[in-house]
Residue, then its C-alpha position, 0 to 999 in steps of 0.5 A: x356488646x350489651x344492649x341497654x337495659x331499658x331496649x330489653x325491658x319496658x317498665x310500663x309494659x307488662x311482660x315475662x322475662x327469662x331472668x340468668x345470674x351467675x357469681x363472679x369467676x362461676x365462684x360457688x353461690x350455694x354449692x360446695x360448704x354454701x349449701x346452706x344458701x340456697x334457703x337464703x336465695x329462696x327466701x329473698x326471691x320470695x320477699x321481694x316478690x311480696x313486694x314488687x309488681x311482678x310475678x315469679x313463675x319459675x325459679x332454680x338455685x344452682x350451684x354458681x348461678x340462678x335462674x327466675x322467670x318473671x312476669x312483670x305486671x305494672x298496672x299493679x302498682x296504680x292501686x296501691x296507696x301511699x301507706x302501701x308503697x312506704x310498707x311494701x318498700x320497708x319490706x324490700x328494703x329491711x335495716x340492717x343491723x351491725x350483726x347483719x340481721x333484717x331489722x323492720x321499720x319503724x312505724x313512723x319511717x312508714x307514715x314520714x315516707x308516705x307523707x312524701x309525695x316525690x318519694x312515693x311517686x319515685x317508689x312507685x316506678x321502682x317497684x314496678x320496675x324488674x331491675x329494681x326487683x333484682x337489685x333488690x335480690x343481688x344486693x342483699x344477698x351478695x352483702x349476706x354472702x359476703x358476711x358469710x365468707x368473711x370478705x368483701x368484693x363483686x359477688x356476682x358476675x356483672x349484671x343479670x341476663x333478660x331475656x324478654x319471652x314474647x308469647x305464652x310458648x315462650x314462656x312454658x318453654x323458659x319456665x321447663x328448661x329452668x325448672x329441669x336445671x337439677x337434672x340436667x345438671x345430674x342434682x335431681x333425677x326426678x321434678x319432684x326431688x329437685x329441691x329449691x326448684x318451683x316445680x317442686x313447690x308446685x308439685x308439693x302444692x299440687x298434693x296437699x290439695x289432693x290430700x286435702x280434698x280426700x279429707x271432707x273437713x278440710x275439702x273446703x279449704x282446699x280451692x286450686x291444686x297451688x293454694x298456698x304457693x308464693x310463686x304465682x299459679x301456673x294461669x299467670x304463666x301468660x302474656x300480651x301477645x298477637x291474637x294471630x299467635x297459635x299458642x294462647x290457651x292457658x295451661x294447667x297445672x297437670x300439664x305443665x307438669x306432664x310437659x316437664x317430665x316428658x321433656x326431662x327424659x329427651x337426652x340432650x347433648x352436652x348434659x349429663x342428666x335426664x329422668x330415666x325412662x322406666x319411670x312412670x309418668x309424674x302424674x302416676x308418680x304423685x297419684x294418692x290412692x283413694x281408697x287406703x288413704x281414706x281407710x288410713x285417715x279413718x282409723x286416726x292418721x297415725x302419723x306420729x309414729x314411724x314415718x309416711x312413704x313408700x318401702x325406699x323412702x322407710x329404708x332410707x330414713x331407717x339408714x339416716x336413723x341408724x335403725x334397721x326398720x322404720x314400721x309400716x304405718x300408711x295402713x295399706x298405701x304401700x305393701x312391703x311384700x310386693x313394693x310398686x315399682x315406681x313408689x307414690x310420693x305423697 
């Protein structure tokens, strides 16, 4: 039988947790004609992240379900002021309009719901709360599916699975095995393909700041391998635990995605996909090489012509184009003579 909600979660205690939501009867949440969806469902994770006193350390979209790890972070919400709350709420909660559409509230909703001293303090807890941050996901997008599929009823399967992690271990742990989903599922073959994925975002993150520090002008906007990420940096990705735990140095980025990759090539039983095993390793793999970026960059970074890639990703964009050939414009990056046999993905 179910556990009780509140003998797994603890609101006023920060903790993460592995976050499972599968749609009634494994029903298609983005898969089939729904691909559309998955946009959807990122966008969502994202707003109410925006909103809510959690952090998303991980998340994957699937094709009939959807997996989060978050970590809550209650002491968040004592900071934030009324006007604050009434906003971070309007937020979560847009209007919706006879068509569907999010519609924002009025400036005058915002300053009447912060003059109400009950409904901030209610609207407080919820925001700190993880069942709220989900219902606020669910709900709008099981409305929004709906609309789309022209129908009414349960869209998802009862209520979501929590999983408390307890240590930073597990943590790491729930975030690989989520992040790995695509590929388990045979969707991706490598992180870095694995579309609507958070080791994806971070892997994308991770080259625009390499990208960047090799240009001196925008060096300085460039400050952690995750700037601009709405997922939060992988140095959150801990908890409170005992100070006899061996697990509680913090991470970094290259590590996480160096125990992502290396994982993904472990066969497991029951799943039919892994990262195959002449690849090289994922750092190698999203490595920028200094010298013909530089030399590219000099003579103007034309990127305006052709298309940037490696020799496979030209001749796949040729094929979509309908055109023989797209032209080599990286100035050195790639020969197409002699193609490196695991291309840089830039």
């Amino acid at each position: 039988m179910p556990r009780p909600r509140h003998h797994l979660v603890d609101d006023e205690r920060p903790g993460a947790y592995h976050i499972i939501s599968r749609c009634v009867r494994r029903a298609f949440l983005c898969g089939d004609r729904a691909e559309h969806r998955r946009a959807w469902v990122r966008d969502l994770i994202r707003q109410a992240a925006g909103a809510f006193a959690v952090d998303v350390l991980a998340y994957a979209v699937m094709s009939n379900h959807l997996h989060i790890v978050i970590r809550t972070d209650p002491v968040r919400v004592v900071a934030w002021s009324p006007t604050e709350i009434a906003t971070r709420w309007a937020s979560a909660h847009p209007r919706t309009a006879p068509d569907g559409t999010p519609e924002p509230w009025s400036p005058a909703e915002i300053a009447e719901r912060s003059a109400d001293p009950t409904w901030i303090d209610t609207t407080r807890k919820r925001l700190r709360s993880l069942s709220w941050f989900m219902k606020c996901v669910k709900e709008r997008l099981a409305r929004r599916a709906n609309r789309d599929d022209g129908c009414t009823g349960h869209f998802w399967e009862g209520r979501f699975q929590s999983v408390p992690l307890l240590d930073q271990g597990a943590v790491i742990a729930a975030m690989a095995y989520v992040d790995l989903n695509p590929i388990r599922a045979a969707m991706a073959e490598t992180p870095e393909a694995s579309d609507y994925t958070s080791v994806q975002d971070r892997c994308v993150a991770r080259q625009a700041h390499r990208a960047a520090q090799l240009v001196p002008v925008l060096s300085a906007t460039a400050t952690t391998p995750e700037t601009g990420l709405w997922i939060a940096p992988i140095d959150r990705a801990t908890v409170d635990q005992p100070d006899d735990c061996a697990f509680t140095a913090a991470i970094t980025l290259d590590d996480y995605l160096t125990l992502v990759d290396e994982t993904g090539r472990i066969v497991r039983d029951g799943k039919r996909g892994m990262i195959p095993a002449h690849l090289a390793p994922i750092l190698d793999r999203l490595r920028i090489d200094l010298d013909a970026w530089l030399s590219l960059m000099r003579s103007g970074g034309h990127f305006g012509i052709g298309s940037f890639g490696a020799l496979a990703s030209r001749a796949r964009e040729a094929l979509r184009r309908g055109a023989r050939w797209i032209i080599d414009i990286t100035a050195g990056l790639y020969r197409d003579d002699d193609p490196p046999a695991n291309p840089t993905i830039t």
